[in-house]
C-alpha positions in Angstrom: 124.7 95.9 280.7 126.4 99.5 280.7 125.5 99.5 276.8 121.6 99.0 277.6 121.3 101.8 279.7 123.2 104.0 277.7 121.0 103.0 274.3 117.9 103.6 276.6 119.1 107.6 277.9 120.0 108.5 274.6 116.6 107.2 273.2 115.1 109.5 275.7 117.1 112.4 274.3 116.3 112.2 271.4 112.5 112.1 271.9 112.5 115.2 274.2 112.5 118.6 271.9 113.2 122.3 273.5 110.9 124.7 274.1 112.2 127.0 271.9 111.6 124.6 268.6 108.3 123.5 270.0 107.4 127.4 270.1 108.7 127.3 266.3 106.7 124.6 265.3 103.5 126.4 266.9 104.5 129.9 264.8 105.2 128.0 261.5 102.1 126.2 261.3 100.4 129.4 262.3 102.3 131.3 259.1 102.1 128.4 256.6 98.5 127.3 257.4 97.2 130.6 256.4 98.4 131.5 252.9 95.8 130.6 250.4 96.4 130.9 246.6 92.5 132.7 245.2 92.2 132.7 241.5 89.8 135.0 240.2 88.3 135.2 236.5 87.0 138.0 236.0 84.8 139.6 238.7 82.7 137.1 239.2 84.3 133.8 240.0 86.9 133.1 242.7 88.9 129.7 243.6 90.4 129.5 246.7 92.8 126.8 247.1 94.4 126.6 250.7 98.3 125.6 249.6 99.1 126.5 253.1 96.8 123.9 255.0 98.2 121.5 252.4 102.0 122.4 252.6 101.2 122.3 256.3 99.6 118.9 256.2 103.1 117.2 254.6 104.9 118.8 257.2 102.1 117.7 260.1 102.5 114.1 259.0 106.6 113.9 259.3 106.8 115.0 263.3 107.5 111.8 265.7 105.3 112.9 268.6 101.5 112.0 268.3 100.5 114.9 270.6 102.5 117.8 268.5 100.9 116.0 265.3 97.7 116.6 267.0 98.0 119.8 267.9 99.4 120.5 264.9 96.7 120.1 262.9 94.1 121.5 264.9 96.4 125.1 264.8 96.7 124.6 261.1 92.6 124.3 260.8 92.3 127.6 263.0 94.8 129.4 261.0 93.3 128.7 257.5 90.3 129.6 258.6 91.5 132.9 260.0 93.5 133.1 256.7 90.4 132.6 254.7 89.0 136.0 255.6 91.8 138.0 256.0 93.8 138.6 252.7 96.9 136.5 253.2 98.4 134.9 250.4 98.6 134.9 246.9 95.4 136.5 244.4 95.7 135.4 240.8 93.8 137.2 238.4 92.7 135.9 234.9 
């Protein structure tokens, strides 16, 4: 009986997560969400591919919690669109 509750408290730990990493999951989907790699060919033509969203994605997917997934994603939608406009990332020229 003794080894039920103690199987049940440490399950409980293990779900709960600090503040502080939840505060460092929030600023690294911020910061990878809004690099973009643009390829340019000459002056004309311009490809932006958001690697960031996408990096961000793979990493979304892998958390445990449904709500930080959640979250998650909807803070690594506002930051690639705020990384969209502002020149964050990598510019390729060919």
């Amino acid at each position: 009986m003794a080894s039920r509750t103690k199987t049940k408290t440490a399950s409980r730990k293990s779900a709960q997560e600090l503040d502080s990493v939840y505060f460092l999951k929030l600023v690294l989907y911020l910061v990878i969400g809004s690099f973009w790699v643009k390829i340019t060919f000459g002056e004309t033509s311009q490809i932006p591919i958001p690697l960031g969203f996408l990096i961000g994605l793979y990493i979304v997917s892998r958390d445990r919690l449904q709500l930080d997934r959640k979250i998650g994603l909807a803070l690594l939608l506002v930051s690639m669109l705020v990384g969209f406009w502002t020149p964050i990332g990598l510019f390729i020229s060919l």
